[in-house]
N, C-alpha and C positions, 0 to 999 in steps of 0.2 A: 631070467634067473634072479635071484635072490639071496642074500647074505643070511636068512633063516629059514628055517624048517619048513616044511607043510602045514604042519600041527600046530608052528608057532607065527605062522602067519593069519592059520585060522581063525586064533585065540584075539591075534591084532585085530582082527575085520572084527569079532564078535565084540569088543571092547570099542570098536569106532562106532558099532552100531547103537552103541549105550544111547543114552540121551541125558543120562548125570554122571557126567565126565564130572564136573564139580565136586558130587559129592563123594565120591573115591578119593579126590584129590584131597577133597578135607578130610576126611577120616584116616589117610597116612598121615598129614600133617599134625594132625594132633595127636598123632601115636607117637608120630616122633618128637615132637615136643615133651611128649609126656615123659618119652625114654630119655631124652636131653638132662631134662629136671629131674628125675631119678639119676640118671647116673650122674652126672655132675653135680647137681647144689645137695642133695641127700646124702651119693655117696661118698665124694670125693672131699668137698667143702665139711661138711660135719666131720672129717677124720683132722681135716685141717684143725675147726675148731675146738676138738678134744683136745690134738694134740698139744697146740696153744696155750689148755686148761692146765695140760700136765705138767708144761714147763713152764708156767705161771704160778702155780701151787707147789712145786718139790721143794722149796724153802720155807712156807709159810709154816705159823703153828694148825693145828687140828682144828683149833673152832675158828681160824679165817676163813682155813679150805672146804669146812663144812659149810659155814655160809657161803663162799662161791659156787660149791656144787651143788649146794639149795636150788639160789639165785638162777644158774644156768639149765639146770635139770629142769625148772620149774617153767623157763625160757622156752625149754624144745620141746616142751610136752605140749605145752598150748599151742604149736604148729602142727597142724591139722596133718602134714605128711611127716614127722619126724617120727622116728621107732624109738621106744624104748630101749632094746641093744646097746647100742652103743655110749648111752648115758650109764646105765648099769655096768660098763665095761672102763667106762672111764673112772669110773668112781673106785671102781674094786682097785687099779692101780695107782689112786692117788691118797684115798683116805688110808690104806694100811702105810701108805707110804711115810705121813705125815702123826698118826697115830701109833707106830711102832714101840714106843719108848717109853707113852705115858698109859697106853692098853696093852702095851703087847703084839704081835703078830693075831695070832686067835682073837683078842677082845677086838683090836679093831678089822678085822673080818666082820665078827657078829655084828660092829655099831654100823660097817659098809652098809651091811644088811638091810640094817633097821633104818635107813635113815634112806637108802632106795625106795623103800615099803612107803614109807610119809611122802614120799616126795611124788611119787606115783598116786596115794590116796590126795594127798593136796592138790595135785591137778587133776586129779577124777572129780575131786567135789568143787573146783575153779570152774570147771567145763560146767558141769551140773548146774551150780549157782547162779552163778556169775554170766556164764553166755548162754544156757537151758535158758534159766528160768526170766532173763534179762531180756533176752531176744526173743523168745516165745511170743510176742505180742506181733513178731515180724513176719509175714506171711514167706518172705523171701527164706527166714532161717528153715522154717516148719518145710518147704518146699524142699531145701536144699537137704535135709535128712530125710525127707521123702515119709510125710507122718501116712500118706494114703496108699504105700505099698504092703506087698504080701509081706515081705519081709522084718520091713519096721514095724507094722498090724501084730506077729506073730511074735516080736521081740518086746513089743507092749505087753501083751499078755501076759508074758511070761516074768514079766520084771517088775509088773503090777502086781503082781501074786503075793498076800502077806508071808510071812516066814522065808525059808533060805532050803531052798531045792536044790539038785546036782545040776540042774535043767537051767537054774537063773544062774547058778555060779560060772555052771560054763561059758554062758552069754556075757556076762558082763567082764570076765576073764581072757574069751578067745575070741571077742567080737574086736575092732575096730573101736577103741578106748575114746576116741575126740566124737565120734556119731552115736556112739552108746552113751555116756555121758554128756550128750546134749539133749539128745531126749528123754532120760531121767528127768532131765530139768526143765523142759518143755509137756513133761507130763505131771510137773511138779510130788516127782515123789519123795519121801523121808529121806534125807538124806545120811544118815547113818545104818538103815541096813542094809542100802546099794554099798557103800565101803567096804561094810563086814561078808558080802557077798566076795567082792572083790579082792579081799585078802590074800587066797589061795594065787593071788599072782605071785606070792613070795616064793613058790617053788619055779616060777621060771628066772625070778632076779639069782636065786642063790648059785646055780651054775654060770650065770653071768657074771656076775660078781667074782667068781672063783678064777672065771677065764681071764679078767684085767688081773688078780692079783698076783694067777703064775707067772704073767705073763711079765709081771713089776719086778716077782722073783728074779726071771730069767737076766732080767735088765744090768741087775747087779753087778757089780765090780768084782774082778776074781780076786781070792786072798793071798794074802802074800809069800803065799807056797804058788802061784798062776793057775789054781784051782777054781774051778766055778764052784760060787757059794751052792749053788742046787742046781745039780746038774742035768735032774729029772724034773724042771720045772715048763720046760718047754712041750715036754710031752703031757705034764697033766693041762698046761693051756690047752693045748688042741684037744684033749680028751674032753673037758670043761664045754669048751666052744660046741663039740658034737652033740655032745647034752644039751644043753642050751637051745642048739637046735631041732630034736628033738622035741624037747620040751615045749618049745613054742609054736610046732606044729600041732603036737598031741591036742594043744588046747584050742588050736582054729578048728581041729578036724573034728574036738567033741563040742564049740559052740555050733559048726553046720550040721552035726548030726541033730542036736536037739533041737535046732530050729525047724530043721525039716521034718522030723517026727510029732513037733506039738502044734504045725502046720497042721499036720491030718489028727490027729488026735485032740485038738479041741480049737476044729473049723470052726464049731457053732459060736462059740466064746467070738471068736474073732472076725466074723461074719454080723457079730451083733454090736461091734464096736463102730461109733458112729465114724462118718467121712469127716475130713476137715472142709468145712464149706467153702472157707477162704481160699484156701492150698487149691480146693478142685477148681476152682472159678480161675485161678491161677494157672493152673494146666491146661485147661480148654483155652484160657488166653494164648498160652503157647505152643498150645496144637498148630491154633487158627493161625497167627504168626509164621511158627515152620511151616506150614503148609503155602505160604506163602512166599516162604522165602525160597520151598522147594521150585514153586511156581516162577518164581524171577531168575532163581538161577540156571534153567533150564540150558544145557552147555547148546542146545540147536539155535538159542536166541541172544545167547551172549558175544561180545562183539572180542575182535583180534586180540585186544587189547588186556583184556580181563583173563582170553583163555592163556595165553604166555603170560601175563602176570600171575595165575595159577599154575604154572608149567615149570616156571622157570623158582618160584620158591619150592615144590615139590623137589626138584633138581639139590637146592639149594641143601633142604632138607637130609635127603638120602647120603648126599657127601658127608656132612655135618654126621651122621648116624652111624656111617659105616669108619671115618676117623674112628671115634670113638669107640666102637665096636671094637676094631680088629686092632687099632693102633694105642690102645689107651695107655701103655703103660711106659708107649713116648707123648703120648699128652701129657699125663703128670708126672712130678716127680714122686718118687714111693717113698712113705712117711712111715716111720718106725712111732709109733705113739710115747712109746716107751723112751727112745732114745733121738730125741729133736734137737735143732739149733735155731736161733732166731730166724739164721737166714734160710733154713727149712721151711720156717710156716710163713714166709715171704712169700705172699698172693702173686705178687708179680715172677716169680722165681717158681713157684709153685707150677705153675702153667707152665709150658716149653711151646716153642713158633709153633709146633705143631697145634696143641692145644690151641693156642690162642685161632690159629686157622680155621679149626673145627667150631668155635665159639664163633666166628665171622660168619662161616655159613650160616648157623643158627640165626644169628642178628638177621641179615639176610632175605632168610626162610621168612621169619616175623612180619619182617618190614613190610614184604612183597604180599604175607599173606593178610596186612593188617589193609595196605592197599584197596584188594580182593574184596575183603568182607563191608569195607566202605563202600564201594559200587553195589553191593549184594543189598545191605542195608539201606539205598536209598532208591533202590529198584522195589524193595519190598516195602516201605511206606505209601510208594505210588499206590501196589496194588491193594493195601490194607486202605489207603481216603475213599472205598469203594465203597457201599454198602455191605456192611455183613455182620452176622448176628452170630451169638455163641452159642451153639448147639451141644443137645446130648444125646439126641435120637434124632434121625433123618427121618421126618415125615413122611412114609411110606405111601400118601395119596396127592404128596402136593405137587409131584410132578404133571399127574394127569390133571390137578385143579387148578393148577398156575401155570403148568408149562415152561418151567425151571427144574436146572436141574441141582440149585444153590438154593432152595427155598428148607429151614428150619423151623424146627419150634420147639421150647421148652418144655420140659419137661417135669412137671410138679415131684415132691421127693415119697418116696412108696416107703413102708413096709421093710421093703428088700436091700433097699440103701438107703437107714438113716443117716440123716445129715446133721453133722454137728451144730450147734446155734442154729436148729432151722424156727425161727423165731421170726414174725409176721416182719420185722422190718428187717430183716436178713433177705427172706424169700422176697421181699420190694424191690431191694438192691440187687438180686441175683436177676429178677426177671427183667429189670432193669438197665442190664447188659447189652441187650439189645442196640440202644440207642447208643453205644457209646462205640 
């Protein structure tokens, strides 16, 4: 007898009979890291940080708090995982806050507006400029937007295009702002009609903006009758917020429609746009690599050691996830943005043992998998000081002429896939590969 099912003991033999135990293991682990660093440093820390902002700036005048919320807006945009949301939300409850008396309520609304609009176009054209066009020469940038997928191929196209379509505005509006503006600038385009493309983000800041500034409303001190100033300000926040969200769905779901539709709609365009030669030589390097690391890590050849030091941070992991999951809301303490105290955005205060708990397994999980990937990586150099050559097509005769079943050869560039720079001392160095 047995403490589980039939069905689920089944499932256990079918899983033992794997042979990449390994690679399941990795692939929860970096899911839940991924999920760790979304909900914690993204959600949790950036609410710290605004709040911070809020009760740093309710005294200052209008042009200090404007240049803070430049400075810091300008800060989180150039991190490649931070949302826009929440800068636009801080901003709506601190500039009417600070601007009330010398704009007005309404005027500084409108300047919130306008000065999210710049801040968001200053870090489009930051991204563009500055790390496109700066790091464009780095095969590693060009790889990490991936200039040789369908995707990016079809977001080229489209954003290449002279004049200003619904098709480019969506893209550069409901795409992914740090990858879309890195290849503007790695395809070194104008950079003022990609802006003016981008504009139309002002209708997802203005319900954003709305929802920080009910929500500053809300915040207020009752009068001295014990009356709340606006007593309907909490319900236009959450009305705001729904919009908001809406809004910034509408604009992902019409950047994937057009991408998909001018996908088929002008294949040929995009079919005729060269490879990156460097990127691809790049890729086959790390085909060749994984394939080898798939090879070393093989869970039948790995020793005691390695498979509990993979076992036991998985372990580590899932506790850490499920804390956080089901228990978050005694990990931290909940932060009014609106209404903080110093010792509220006290990082150390912030966290509760439990929290901190959940952060230990994480640490943990890390440690034990950074361990792992050590062993991984120098099992996989053994088997990369081997002979082996970069391929792009398997020589379909070399088996029965050599009697390998690793035997390669390159492939000169056709017609069908032009290559970018394919330029006589480009093709030297690519065939080149070989020996190396």
């Amino acid at each position: 007898r047995t403490w589980i099912t039939k069905r689920t003991r089944q499932q256990v033999d079918d899983f033992n009979s794997w042979d990449d135990h390994g690679k399941v293991y990795r692939i929860a682990l970096y899911w839940g890291i991924a999920f760790t660093l979304l909900q914690v440093i993204v959600q949790q820390f950036t609410v710290v940080l605004l709040s911070w902002l809020i009760k740093t700036t309710e005294s200052l005048p209008l042009g200090v708090v404007t240049i803070v919320i430049f400075m810091v807006g300008m800060f989180l945009f150039l991190l490649p995982t931070t949302p826009g949301g929440p800068i636009y939300i801080a901003a709506g409850a601190v500039i009417p806050s600070a601007g009330k008396y010398s704009l007005g309520m309404v005027g500084s609304v409108v300047y919130c507006i306008m000065l999210c609009l710049v801040i968001k176009l200053m870090a489009c054209a930051m991204q563009q400029k500055v790390i496109g066009e700066g790091l464009s020469n780095y095969v590693t940038t060009r790889r990490w937007i991936g200039v040789n997928s369908s995707l990016v191929r079809t977001m080229r196209v489209v954003v290449s295009e002279p004049g200003m379509t619904i098709a480019k505005s969506s893209i550069l509006v409901g795409c992914p702002d740090w990858p879309t503006s890195v290849l503007c600038g790695i395809l070194r385009l104008d950079l003022l009609p990609i802006l003016v493309g981008t504009t139309p983000i002002i209708f997802i800041i203005i319900p954003m903006v709305l929802t920080g500034y009910f929500a500053y409303m809300a915040s207020l001190p009752p009068d001295s009758y014990g009356q709340m100033q606006f007593p309907h300000a909490n319900t236009y926040s959450a009305m705001f917020a729904v919009l908001s969200a809406i809004a910034q769905f509408a604009s992902m779901a019409a950047a994937a429609f057009y991408v998909e539709s001018e996908s088929k709609r002008r294949k040929d365009d995009i079919d005729r746009l060269p490879v990156d030669l460097e990127v691809h030589i790049a890729e086959e390097r790390e085909r060749i690599s994984n394939d080898a690391f798939a090879q070393a890590t093989k869970w039948g050849s790995s020793t005691i050691f390695t498979k509990w030091t993979l076992r036991l941070s998985v372990v580590s992991m899932i506790a850490c996830c499920y804390i956080l999951q089901f228990w978050q809301s005694k990990c931290f303490r909940h932060l009014d943005m609106m209404n903080t105290s110093a010792e509220d955005i006290n990082i150390l205060k912030f966290v509760s043992p439990l929290g901190w708990t959940a952060l230990s397994f994480f640490l943990v999980s890390c440690s034990l998998l950074a361990i792992y990937l050590v062993w991984a990586k120098k099992e996989t150099m053994k088997l990369l000081q081997k002979p082996l050559r970069i391929h792009l097509q398997r020589d379909e005769d070399s088996e029965a002429d050599n009697g390998h079943d690793d035997v390669f050869h390159f492939m000169e560039p056709s017609e069908d896939l032009p290559l970018k720079h394919s330029s006589p001392s480009n093709k030297a160095e690519y065939g080149s590969m070989g020996s190396k």
